[in-house]
C-alpha positions as CSV (number, residue, x, y, z in Angstrom):
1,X,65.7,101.5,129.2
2,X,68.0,99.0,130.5
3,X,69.3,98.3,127.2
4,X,70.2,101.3,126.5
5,X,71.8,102.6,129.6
6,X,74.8,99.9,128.9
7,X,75.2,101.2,124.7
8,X,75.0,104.8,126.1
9,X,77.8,104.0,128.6
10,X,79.7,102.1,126.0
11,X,79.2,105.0,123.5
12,X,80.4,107.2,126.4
13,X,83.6,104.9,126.9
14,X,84.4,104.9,122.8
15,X,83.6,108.2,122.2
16,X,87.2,110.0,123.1
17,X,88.8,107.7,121.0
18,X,86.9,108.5,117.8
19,X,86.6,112.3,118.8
20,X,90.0,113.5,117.3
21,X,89.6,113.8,113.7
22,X,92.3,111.4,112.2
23,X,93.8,114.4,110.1
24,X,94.8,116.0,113.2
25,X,98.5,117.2,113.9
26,X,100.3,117.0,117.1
27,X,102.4,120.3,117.8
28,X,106.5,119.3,117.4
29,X,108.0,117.7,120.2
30,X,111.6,118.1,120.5
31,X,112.1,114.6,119.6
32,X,110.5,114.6,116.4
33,X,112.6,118.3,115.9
34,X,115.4,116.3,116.3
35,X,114.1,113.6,114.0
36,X,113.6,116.0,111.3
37,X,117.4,116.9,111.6
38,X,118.5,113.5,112.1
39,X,116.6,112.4,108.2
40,X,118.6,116.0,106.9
41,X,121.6,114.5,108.2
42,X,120.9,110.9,106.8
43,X,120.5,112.4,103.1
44,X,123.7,114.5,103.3
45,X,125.4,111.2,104.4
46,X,123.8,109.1,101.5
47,X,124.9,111.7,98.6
48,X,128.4,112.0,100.2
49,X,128.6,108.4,99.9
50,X,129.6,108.5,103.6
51,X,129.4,104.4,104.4
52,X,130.6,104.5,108.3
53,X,128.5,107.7,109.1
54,X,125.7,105.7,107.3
55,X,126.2,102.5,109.0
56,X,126.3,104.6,112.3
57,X,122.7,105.6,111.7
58,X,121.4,102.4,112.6
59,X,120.6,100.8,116.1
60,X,123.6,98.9,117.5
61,X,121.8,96.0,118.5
62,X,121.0,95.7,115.0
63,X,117.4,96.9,112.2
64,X,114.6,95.0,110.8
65,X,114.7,95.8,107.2
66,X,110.9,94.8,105.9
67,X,110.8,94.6,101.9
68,X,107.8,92.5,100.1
69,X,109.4,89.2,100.5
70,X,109.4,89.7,104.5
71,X,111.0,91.3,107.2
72,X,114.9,90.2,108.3
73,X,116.4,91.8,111.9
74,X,120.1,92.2,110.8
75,X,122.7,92.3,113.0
76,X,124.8,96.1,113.0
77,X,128.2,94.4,111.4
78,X,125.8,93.0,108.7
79,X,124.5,96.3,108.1
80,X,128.0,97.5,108.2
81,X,129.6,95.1,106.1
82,X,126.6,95.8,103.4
83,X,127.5,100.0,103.3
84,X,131.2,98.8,103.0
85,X,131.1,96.4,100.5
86,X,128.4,96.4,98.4
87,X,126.4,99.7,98.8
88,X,126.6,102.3,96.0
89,X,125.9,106.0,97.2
90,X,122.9,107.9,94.8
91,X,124.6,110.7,92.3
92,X,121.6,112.8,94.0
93,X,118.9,112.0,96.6
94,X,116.3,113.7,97.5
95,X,113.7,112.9,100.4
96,X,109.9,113.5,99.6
97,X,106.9,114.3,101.9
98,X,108.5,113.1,105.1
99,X,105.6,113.1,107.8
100,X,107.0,112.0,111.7
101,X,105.0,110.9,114.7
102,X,106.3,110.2,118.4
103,X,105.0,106.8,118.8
104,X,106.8,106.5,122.7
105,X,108.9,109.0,125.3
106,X,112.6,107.8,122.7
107,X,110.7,106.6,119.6
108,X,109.7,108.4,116.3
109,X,107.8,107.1,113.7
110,X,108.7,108.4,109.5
111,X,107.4,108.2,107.0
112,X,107.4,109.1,103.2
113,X,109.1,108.8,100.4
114,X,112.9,109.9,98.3
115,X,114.3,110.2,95.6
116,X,117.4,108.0,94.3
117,X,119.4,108.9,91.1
118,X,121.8,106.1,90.9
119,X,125.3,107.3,90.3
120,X,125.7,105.2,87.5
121,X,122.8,106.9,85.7
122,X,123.2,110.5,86.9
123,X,121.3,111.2,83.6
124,X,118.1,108.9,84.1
125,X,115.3,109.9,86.1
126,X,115.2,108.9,89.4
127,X,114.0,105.7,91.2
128,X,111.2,106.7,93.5
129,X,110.8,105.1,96.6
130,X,108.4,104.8,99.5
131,X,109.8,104.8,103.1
132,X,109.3,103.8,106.2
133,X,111.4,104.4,109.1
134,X,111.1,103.6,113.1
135,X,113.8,105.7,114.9
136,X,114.7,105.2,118.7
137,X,116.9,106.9,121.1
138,X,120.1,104.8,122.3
139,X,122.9,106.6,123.9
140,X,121.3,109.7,123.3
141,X,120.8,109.7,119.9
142,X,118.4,108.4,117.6
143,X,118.9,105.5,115.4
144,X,117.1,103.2,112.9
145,X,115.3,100.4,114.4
146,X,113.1,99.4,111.5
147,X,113.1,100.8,107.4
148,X,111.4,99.7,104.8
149,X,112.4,101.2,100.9
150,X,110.4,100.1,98.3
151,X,109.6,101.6,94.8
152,X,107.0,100.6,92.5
153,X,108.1,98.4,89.8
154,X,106.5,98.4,85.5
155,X,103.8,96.1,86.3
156,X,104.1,92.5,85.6
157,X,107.6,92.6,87.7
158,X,109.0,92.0,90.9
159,X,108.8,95.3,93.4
160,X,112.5,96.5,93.4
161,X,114.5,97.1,96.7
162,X,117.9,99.4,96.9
């Protein structure tokens, strides 16, 4: 009996944890409303090949961007000096199956997936990517902290980032 007093209480102790069903979803906070509308606005920025409102989207003090060679914190003016000079803005873009989660009181977890059609190739299929984003309040508005693009590459190659 003294055995099992200390695995019930342990049970007792674990048991919350497991008792949500992991397919559970949290009613929408206002942040993650605001997240939702903050990814709209993102996409309209992209396919209006808006650089400085896409630039603005990121954290001032800079955004990890985590691809399959590693992760690399760049600073804002490298993020801003890669929309300006050598980003190309999609001929469409779509986003697919975007899924958000408040991870902290100013901090919103996305992720998903989109669509790129390179303007180049407005007539090819599109470049699907997976996507990951972590976006935190500063100032008073969200921006990106962390994103990660990647899309499946023909096997036997490299995995291709944007």
């Amino acid at each position: 009996m003294r055995c099992f007093l200390p695995l019930l209480a342990l049970g007792l102790i674990a048991a919350p944890a497991s008792a949500q069903p992991a397919t559970a979803v949290a009613a929408e906070t206002p942040i993650v409303a605001e997240a939702k509308a903050f990814m709209v606005r993102y996409g309209e920025d992209l396919v209006q090949g808006n650089r400085a409102a896409v630039a603005a989207r990121y954290d001032p003090s800079g955004a990890w961007h985590v691809g399959p060679t590693g992760a690399e914190l760049e600073s804002w003016n490298q993020i801003d000096l890669r929309y300006r000079r050598r980003w190309a803005p999609p001929s469409s873009f779509q986003w697919q199956g975007l899924a958000y989660e408040q991870v902290g009181p100013d901090t919103v977890l996305v992720v998903g997936g989109f669509h790129w059609w390179p303007l180049k190739k407005a007539d090819a299929p599109p470049l699907v990517y997976s996507y990951t984003a972590l976006l935190v309040r500063r100032g008073g508005e969200l921006k990106i902290r962390l994103e990660n693009e990647a899309t499946a590459a023909p096997r036997g190659t490299a995995t291709a980032q944007r």
